[in-house]
ROPA-159729 format. One record per residue: residue number from 1; residue in three letters; y, z, x of N, C-alpha, C in turn. Coordinates in Angstrom, 1 decimal. Each point is the difference from the previous one (the first is absolute). Layout:
ROPA-159729
num residuo n.north n.up n.east ca.north ca.up ca.east c.north c.up c.east
NUM Ala Y Z X Y Z X Y Z X
...
END
This chain:
ROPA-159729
num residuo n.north n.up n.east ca.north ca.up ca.east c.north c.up c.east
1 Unk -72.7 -234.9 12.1 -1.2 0.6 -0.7 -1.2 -0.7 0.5
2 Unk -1.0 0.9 0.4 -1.2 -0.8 0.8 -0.9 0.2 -1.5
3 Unk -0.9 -1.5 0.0 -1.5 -0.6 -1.0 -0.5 1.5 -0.4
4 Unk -0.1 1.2 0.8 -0.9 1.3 -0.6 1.4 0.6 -0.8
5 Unk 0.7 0.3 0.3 1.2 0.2 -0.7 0.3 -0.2 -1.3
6 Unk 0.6 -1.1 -0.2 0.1 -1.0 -1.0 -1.3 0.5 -1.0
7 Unk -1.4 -0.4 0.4 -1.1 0.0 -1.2 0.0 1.3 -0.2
8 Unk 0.6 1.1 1.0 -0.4 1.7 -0.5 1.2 0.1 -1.0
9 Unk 1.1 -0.7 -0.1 1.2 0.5 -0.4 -0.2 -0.5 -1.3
10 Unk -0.7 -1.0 -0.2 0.0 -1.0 -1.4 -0.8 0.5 -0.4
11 Unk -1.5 1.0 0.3 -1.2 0.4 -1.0 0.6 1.1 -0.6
12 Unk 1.0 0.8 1.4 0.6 1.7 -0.5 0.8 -0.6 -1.5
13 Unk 0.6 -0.7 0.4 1.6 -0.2 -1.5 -0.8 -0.2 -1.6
14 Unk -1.9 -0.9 0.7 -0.4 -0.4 -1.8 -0.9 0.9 0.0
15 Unk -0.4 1.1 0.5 -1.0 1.4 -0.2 0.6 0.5 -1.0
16 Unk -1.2 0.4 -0.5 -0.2 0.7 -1.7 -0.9 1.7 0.5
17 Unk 1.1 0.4 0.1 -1.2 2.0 0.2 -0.9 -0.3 -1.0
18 Unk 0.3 -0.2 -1.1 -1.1 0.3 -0.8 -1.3 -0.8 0.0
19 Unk 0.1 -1.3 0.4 -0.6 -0.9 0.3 -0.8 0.2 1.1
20 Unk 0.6 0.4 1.2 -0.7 0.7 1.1 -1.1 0.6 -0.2
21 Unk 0.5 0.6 -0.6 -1.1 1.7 -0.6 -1.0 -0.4 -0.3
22 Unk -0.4 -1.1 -1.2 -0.5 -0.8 -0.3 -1.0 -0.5 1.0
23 Unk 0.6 -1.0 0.9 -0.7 -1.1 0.8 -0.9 1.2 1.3
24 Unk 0.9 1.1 0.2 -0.8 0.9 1.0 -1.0 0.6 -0.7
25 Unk -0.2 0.5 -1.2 -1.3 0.4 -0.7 -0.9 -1.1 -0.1
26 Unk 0.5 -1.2 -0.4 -1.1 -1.2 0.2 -0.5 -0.1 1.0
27 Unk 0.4 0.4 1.2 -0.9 -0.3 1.2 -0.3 1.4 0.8
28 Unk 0.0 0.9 -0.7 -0.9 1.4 0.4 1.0 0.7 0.7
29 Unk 1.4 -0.4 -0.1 1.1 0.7 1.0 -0.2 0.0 1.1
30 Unk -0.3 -0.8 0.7 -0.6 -0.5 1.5 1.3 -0.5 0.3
31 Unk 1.0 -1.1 -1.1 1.0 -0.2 0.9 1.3 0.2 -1.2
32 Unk 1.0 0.0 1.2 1.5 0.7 -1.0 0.1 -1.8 -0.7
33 Unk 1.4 -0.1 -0.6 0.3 -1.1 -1.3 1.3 0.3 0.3
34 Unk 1.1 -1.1 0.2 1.2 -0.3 -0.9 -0.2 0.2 -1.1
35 Unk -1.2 -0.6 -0.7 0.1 -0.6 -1.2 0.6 -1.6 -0.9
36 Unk -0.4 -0.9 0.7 0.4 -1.1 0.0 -1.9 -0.9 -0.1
37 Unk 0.7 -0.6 -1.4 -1.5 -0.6 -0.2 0.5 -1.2 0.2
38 Unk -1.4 -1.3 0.0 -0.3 -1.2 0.7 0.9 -1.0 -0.3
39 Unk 0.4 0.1 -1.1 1.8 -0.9 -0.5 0.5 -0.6 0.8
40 Unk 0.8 1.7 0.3 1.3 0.4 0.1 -0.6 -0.1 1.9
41 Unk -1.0 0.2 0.3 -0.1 0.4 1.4 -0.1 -1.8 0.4
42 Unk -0.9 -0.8 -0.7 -0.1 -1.3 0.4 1.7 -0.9 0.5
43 Unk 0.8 0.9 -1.4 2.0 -0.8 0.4 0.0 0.4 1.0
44 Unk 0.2 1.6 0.5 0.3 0.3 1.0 -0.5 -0.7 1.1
45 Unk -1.5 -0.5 0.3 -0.4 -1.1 0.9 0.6 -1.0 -0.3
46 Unk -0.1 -0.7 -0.5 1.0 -1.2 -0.5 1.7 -0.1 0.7
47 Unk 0.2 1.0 -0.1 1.3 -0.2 0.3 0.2 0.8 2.0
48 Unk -1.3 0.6 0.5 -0.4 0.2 1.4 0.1 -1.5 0.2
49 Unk -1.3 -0.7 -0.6 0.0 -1.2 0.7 1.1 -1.3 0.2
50 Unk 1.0 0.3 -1.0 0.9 -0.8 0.2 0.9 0.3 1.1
51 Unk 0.5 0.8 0.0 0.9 0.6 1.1 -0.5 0.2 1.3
52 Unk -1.5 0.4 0.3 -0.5 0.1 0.9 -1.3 -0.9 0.9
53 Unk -0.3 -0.4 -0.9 -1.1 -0.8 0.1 0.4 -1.0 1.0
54 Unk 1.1 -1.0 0.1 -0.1 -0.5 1.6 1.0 0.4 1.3
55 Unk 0.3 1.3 -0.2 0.3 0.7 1.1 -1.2 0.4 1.0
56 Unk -1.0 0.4 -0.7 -1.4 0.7 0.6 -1.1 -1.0 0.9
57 Unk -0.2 0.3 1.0 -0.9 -0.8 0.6 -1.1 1.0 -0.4
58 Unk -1.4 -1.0 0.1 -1.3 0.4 -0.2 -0.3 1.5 0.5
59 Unk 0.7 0.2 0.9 -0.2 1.7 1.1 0.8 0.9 -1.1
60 Unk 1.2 -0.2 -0.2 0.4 0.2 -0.7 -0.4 0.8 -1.1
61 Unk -0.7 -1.4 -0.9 -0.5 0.5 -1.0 -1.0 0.9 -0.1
62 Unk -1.0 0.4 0.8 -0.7 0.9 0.1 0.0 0.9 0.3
63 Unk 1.4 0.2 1.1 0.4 1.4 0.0 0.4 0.7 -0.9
64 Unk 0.6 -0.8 -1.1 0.8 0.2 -1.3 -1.0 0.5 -0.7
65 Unk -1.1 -0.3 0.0 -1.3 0.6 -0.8 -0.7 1.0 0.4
66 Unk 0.0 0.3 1.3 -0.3 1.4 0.5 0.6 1.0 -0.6
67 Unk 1.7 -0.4 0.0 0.6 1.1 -0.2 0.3 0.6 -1.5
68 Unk -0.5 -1.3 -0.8 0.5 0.2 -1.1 -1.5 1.0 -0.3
69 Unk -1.0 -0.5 0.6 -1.8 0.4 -0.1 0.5 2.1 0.7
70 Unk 0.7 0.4 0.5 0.2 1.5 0.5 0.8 0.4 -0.7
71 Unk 0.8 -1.1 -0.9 1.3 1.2 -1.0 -1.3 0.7 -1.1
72 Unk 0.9 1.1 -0.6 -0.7 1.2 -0.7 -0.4 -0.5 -1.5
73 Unk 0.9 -1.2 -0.6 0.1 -0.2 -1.3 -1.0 -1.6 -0.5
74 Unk -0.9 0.1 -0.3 -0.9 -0.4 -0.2 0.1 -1.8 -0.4
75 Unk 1.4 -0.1 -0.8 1.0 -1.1 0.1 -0.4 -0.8 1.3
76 Unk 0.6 0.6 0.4 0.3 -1.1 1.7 -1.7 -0.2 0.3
77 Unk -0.9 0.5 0.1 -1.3 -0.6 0.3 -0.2 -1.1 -1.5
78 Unk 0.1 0.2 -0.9 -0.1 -1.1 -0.6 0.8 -1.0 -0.3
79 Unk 1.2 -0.2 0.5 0.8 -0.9 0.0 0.0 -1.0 1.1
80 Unk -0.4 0.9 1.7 -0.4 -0.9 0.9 -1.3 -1.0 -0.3
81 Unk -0.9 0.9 -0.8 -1.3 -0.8 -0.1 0.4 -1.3 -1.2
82 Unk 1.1 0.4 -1.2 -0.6 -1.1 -0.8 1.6 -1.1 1.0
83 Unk 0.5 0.5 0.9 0.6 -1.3 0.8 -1.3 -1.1 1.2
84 Unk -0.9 1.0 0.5 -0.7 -0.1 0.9 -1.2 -0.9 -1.2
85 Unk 0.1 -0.1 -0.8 -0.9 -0.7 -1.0 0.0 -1.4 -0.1
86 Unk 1.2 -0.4 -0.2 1.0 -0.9 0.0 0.0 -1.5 1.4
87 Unk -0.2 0.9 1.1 0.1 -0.2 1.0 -1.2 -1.3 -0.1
88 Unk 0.8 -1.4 1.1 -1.1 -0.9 -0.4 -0.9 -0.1 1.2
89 Unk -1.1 -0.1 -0.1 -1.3 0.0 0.9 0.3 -0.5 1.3
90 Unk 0.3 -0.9 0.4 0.7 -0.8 1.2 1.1 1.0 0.6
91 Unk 0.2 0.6 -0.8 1.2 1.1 1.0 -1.2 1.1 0.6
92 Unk -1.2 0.2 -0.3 -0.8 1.2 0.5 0.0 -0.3 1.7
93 Unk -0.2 1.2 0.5 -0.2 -0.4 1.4 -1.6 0.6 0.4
94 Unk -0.1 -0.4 1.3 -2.0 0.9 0.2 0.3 1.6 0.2
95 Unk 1.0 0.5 0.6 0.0 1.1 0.0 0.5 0.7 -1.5
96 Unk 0.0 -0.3 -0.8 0.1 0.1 -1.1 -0.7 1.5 -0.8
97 Unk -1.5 -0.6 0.6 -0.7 1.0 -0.4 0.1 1.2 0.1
98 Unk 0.2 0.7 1.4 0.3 1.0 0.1 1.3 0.7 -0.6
99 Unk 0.7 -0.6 -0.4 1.4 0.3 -0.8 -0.6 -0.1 -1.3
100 Unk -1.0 -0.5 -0.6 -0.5 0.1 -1.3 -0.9 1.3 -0.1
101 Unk -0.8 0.2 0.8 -1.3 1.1 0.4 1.1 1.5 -0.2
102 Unk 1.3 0.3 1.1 0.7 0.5 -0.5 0.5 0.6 -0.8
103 Unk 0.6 -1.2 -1.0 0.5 0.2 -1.4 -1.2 0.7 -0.9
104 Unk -1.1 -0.6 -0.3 -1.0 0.5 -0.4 -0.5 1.5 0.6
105 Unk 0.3 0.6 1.2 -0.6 1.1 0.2 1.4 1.2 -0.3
106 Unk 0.8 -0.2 -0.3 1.5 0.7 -0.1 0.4 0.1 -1.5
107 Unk -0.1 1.0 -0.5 0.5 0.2 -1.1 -1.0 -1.1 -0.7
108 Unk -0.8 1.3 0.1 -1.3 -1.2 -1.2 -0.3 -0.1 -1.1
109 Unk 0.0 -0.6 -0.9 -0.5 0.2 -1.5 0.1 -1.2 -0.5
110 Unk -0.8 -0.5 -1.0 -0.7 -0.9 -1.0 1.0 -0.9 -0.4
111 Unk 1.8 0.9 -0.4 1.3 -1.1 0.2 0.2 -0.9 1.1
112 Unk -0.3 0.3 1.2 0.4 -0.5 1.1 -1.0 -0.8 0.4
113 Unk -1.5 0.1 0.5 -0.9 -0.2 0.5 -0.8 -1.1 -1.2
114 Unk 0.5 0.1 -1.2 -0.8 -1.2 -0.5 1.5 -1.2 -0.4
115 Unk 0.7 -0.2 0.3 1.1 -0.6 0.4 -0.4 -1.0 1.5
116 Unk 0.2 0.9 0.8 -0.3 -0.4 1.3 -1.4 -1.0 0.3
117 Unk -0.9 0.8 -0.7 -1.7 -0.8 0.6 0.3 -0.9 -0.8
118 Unk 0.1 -0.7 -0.7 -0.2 -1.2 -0.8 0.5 -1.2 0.4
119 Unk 1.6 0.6 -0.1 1.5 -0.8 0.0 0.5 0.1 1.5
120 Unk -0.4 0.7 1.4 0.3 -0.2 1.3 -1.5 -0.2 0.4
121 Unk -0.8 0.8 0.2 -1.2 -0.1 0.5 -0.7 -1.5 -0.1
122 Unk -0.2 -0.1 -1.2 -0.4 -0.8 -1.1 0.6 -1.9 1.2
123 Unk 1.2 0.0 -0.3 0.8 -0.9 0.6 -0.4 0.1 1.6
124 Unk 0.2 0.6 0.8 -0.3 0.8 1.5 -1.4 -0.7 -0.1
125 Unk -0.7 0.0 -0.8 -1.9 -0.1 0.7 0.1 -1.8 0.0
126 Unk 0.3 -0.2 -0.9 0.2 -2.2 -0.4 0.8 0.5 1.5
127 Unk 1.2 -0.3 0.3 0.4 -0.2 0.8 -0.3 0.2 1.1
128 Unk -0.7 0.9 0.7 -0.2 0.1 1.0 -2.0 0.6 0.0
129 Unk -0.6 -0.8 -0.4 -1.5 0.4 -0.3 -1.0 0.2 1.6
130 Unk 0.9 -0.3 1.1 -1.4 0.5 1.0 0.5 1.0 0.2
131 Unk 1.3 0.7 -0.1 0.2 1.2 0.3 0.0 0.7 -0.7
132 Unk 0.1 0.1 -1.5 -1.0 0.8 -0.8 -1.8 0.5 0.0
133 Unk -0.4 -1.2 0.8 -1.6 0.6 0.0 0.1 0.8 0.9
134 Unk 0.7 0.1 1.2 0.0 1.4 0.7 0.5 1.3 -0.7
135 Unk 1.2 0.0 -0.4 0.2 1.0 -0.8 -0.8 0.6 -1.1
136 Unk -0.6 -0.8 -1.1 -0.9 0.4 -0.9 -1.1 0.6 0.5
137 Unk -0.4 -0.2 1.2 -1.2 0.9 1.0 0.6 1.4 0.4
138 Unk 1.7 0.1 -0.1 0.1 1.5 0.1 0.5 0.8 -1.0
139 Unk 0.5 -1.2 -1.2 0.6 1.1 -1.0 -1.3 0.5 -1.0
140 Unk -1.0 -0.7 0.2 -1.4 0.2 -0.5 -0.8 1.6 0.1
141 Unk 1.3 0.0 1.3 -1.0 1.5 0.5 1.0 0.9 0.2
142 Unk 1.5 -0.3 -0.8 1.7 0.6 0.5 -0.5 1.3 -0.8
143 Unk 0.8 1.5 0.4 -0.3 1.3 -0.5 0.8 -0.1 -1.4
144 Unk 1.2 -1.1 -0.2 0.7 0.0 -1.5 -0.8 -0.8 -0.8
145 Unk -0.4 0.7 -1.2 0.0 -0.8 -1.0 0.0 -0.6 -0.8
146 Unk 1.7 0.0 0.2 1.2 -1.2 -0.2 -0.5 -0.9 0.4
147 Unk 0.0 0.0 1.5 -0.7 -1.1 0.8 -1.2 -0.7 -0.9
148 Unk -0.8 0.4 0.3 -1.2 -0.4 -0.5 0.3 -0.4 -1.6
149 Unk 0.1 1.0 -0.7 0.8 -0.9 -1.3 0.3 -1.4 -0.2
150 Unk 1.2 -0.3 1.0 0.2 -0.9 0.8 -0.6 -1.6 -0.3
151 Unk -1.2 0.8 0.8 -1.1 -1.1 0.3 -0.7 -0.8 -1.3
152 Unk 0.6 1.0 -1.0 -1.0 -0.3 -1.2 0.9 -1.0 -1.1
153 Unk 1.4 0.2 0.3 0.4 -0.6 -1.0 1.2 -1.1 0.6
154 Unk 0.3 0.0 1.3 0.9 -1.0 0.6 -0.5 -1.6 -0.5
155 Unk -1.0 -0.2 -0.9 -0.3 -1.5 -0.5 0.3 0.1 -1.1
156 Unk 0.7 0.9 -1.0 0.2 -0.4 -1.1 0.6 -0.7 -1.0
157 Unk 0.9 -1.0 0.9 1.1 -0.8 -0.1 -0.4 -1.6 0.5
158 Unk -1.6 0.2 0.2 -0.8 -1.0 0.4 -0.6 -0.7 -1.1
159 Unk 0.5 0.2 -0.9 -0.7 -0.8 -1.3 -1.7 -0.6 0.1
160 Unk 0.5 -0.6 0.2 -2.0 -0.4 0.1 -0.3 -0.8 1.0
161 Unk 0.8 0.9 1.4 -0.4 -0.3 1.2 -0.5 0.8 1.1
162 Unk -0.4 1.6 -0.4 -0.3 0.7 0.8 -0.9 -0.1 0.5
163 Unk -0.2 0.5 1.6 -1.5 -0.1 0.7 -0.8 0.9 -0.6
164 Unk -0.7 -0.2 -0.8 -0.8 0.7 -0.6 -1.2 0.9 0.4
165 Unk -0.2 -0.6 1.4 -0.6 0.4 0.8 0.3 1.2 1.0
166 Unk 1.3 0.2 -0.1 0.6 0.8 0.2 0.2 1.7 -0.5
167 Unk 0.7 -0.7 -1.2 -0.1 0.6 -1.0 -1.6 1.4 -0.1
168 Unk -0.7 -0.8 -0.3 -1.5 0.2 0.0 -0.2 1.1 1.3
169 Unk 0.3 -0.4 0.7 -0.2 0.6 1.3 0.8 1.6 0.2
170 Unk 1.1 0.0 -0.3 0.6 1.1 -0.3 -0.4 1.1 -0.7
171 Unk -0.2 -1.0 -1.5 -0.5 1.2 -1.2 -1.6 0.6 1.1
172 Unk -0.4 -0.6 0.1 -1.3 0.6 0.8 0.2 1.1 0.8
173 Unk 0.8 0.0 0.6 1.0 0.7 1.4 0.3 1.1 -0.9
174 Unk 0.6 -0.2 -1.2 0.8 1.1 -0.2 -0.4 0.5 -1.4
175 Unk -1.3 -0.3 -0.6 -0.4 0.4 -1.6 -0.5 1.5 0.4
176 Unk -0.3 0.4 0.6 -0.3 1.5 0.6 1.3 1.2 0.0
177 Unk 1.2 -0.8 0.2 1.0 1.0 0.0 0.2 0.2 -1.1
178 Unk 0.4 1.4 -0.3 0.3 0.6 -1.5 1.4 -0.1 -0.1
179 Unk 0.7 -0.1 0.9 1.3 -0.4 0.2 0.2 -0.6 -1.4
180 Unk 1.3 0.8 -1.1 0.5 -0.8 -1.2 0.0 -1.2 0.5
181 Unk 1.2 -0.4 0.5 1.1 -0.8 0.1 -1.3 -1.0 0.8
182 Unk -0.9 0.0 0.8 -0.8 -1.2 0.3 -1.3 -0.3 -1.3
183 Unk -0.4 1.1 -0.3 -0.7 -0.4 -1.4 0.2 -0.5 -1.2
184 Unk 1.9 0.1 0.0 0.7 -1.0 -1.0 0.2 -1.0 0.6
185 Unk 0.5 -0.6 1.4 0.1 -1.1 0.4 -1.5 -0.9 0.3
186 Unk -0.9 0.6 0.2 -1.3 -0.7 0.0 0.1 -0.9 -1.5
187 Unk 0.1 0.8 -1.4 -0.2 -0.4 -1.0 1.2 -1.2 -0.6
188 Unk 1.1 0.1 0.7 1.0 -0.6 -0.4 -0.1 -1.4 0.8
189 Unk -0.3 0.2 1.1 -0.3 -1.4 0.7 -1.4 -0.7 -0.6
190 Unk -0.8 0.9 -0.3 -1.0 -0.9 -1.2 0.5 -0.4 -1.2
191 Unk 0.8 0.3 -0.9 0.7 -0.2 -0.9 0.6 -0.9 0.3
192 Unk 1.1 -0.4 0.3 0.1 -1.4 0.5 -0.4 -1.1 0.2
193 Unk -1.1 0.3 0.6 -0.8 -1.2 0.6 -0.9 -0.2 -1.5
194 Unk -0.2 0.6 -0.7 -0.9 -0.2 -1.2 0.7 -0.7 -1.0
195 Unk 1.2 -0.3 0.0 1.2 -0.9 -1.0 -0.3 -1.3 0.4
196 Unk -1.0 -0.1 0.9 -0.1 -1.6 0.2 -2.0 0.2 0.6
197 Unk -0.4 0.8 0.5 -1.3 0.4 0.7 -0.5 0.7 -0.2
198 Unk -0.2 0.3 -1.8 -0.8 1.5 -0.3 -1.6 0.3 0.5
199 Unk -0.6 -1.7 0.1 -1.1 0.0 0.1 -0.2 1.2 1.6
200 Unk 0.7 -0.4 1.3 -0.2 0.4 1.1 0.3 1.3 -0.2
201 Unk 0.8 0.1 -0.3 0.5 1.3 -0.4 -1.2 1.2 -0.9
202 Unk -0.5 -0.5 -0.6 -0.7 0.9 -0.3 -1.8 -0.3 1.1
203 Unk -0.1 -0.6 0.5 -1.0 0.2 1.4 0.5 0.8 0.9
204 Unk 1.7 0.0 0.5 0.3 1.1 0.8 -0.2 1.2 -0.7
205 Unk 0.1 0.4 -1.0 0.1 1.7 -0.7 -1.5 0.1 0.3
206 Unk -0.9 -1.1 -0.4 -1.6 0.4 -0.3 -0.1 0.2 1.4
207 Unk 0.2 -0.5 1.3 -0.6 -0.3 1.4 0.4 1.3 0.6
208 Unk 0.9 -0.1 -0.2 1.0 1.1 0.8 -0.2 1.6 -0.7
209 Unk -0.4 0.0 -1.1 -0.2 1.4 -1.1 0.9 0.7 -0.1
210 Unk 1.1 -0.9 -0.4 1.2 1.1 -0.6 -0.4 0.5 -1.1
211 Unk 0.6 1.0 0.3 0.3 0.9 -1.0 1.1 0.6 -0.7
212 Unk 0.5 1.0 -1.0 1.4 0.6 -0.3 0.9 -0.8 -0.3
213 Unk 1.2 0.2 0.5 1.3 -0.4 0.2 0.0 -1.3 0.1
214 Unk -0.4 -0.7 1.5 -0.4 -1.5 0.2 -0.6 -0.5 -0.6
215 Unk -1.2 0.5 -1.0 -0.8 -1.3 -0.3 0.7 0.1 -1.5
216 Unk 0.7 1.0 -0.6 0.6 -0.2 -1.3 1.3 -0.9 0.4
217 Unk 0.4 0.0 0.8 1.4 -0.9 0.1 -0.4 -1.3 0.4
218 Unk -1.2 -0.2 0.8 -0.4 -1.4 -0.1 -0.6 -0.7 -0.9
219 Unk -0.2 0.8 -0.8 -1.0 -0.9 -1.2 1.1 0.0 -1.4
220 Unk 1.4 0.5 0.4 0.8 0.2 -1.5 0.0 -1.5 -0.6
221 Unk 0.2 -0.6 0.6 0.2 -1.8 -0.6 -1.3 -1.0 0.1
222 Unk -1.7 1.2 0.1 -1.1 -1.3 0.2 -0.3 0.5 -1.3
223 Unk -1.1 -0.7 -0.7 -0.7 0.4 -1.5 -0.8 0.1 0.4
END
């Protein structure tokens, strides 16, 4: 039994139809369901990584995530990602990125893509920071705005160490797009930073002139 095998054969046996039904109306029926929620899917990794985990070289593993990233059932992209989560920094490689940019442009949505930016991206930019300022000069201007989303919230696991300057720099870039999903991540990445930085935080909303969506989700935690 090959690693894709195995994890498709263990999500089929704990799927719930009814549950399915469920989890595909939660996400606009964009993708099919076993029906296997975060639990029961987390054992199932648990028990991948034991049996499998040091058979797999590094190539390996990422093939194993492509493929699990093209099955139909929505499962297998989130079960690679919360393994790929896991994964410790020092194992990242530089070509990395492009296997992340990828994942992010493939079967896209808000489950997957804010997983990724935080918790790989996030990790990927500390680690390898001169070759992220090249990249941030193209996903700045990428046609996904996944991508670009991206850009806005990969520090959020930065506690009260983001480049703020950065940060700043983006929302600027990107307070113009009406784009939901960036006009909520504009505001969410200000949110954050205001649990410790409300002051700055509210000079970006004034400088910048948010409005709507962003400037209500950045200001939910300032008085």
């Amino acid at each position: 039994m090959t690693a894709l095998t195995h994890i498709k054969s263990s999500l089929h046996a704990a799927g719930n139809p009814l549950r399915a039904t469920q989890m595909e109306n939660y996400l606009r029926n964009q993708f099919a369901f076993y029906g296997v929620m975060s639990i029961p899917r987390k054992e199932i990794l648990g028990t991948f990584k034991k049996d499998w985990l040091d058979v797999l070289s590094e190539e390996d593993k990422r093939s194993l995530v492509r493929l699990l990233w093209e099955e139909e059932q929505r499962e297998c992209q989130l079960l690679a990602l919360e393994w790929m989560m896991k994964w410790n920094v020092k194992a990242l490689m530089l070509e990395d990125i492009h296997f992340f940019e990828w994942l992010i442009t493939h079967k896209s949505w808000w489950d997957t893509v804010d997983g990724i930016a935080p918790n790989l991206i996030g990790k990927y930019a500390k680690r390898f920071p001169d070759k992220m300022k090249e990249v941030w000069n193209v996903w700045e201007n990428h046609p996904s705005f996944w991508i670009r989303r991206s850009c806005l919230i990969f520090q959020l696991r930065y506690r009260q160490e983001p480049d703020l300057a950065l940060l700043q720099h983006f929302i600027q870039s990107f307070k113009s797009d009406q784009e939901f999903f960036i006009q909520k991540a504009i505001g969410w990445s200000l949110r954050e930073v205001s649990k410790w930085n409300p002051h700055w935080v509210k000079e970006v909303v004034e400088e910048e002139e948010l409005k709507g969506l962003a400037k209500r989700e950045a200001l939910k935690y300032v008085g």
